[in-house]
N, C-alpha and C positions, 0 to 999 in steps of 0.2 A: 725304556728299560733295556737294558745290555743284559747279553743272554752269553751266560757261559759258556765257554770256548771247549767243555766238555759232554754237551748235551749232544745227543745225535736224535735227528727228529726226519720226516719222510718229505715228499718231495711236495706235497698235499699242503702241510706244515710251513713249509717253504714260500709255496707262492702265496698264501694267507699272510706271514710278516710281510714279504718282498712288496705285496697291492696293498700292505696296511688295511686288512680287511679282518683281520681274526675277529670271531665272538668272544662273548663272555667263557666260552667254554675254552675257548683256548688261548686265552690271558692266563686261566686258572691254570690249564696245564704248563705254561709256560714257568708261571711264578712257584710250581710246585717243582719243576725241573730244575730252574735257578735255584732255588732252594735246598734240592740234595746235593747239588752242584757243589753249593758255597760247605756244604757239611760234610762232602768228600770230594775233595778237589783232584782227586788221584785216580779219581775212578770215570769210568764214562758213564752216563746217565741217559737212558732210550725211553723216548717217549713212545709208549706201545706197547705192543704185546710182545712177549720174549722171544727172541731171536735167537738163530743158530750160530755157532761160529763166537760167542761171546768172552773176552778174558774179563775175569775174574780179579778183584772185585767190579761187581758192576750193579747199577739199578736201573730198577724201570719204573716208571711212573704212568697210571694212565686213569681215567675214570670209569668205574663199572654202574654208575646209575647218572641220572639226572631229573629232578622233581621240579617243577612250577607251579607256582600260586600268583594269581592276578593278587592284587591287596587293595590299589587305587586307579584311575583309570589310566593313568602311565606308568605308576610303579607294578616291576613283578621281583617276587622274590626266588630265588634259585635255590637250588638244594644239590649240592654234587656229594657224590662220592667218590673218593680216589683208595687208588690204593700205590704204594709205591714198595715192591720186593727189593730187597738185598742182597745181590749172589756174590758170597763169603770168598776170598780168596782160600782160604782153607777149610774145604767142604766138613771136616773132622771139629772143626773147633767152635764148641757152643760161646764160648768168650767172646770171640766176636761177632755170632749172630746177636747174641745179648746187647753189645758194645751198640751194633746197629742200631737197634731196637730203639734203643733209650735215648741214645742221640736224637734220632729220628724223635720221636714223642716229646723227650725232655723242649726241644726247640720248634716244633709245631705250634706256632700259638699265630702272630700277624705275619703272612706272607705279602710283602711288596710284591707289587708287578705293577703295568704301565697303564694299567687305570685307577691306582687304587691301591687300598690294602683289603686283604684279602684275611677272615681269619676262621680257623678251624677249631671249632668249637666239643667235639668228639674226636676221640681219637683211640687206638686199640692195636694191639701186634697176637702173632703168634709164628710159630716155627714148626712148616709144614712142608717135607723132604730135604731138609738143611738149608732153606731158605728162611729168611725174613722177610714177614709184610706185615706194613705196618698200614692199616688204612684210617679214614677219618671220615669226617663232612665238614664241609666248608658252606656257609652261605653268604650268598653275594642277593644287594638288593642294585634292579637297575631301574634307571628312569628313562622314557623315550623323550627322544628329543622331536617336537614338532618338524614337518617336513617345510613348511613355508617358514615364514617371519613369525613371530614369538608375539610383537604387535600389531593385529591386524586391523585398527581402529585406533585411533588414538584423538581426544579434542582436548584445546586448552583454554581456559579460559583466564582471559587478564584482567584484573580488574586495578585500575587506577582512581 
């Protein structure tokens, strides 16, 4: 997956793509960054918690829960929650916290990313100190892949 050229993410962030080691957990933040990314392309988009020094418009995107359930003996299923706030270039103008809002929700539905499609099943906004957050849950089911060989036994038998 090609991650937009407007995301600004931490140094942590970093070395997890660069070793090709991310979790599930930060696939999802990824695909939910590309995501605001491709829905405001003007704006820069932090992964984390809100930063000092920020021009406007700008969002942040980050998860404030994580739930798992075993289901089978390799499958588990995830349960994130995210939330991704809005900072309005024009602090005064409910228009386009609104504008935000709806975008955001209206197009929340399958997020690609680079394992997958990812899709957010809830989803909810509100407008609290002239911000926009819009949050959701997303669930992902993963499957473990065995550490050895997948067939460890195998017999054939011919018969002619």
């Amino acid at each position: 997956m090609e991650i937009a050229k407007n995301i600004s993410y931490d140094r942590e962030m970093q070395n997890q793509i660069t070793s090709n080691n991310l979790g599930i957990s930060g696939h999802v933040l990824l695909a939910l960054a590309n995501f605001a990314a491709g829905l405001f392309p003007k704006s820069t988009v932090y992964l984390g918690a809100q930063q000092q020094g920020v021009k406007p418009p700008a969002l942040f995107v980050r998860l404030y829960s994580i739930a798992n359930q075993k289901r089978l003996e390799d499958i588990s299923v995830y349960e994130f929650g995210f939330e991704i706030t809005y900072i309005p270039k024009d602090e005064k103008s409910s228009a386009e916290l609104s504008r935000a809002a709806f975008l955001l929700e209206q197009n929340l539905d399958a997020i690609p990313s680079g394992v997958g499609e990812f899709r957010c099943y809830e989803k909810g906004s509100d407008f609290t100190d002239r911000l926009t957050h819009v949050t959701g849950i997303i669930t992902a089911w993963e499957k473990a892949v065995p550490d050895g060989p997948v067939i460890q036994h195998a017999e054939k038998e011919l018969k002619i």
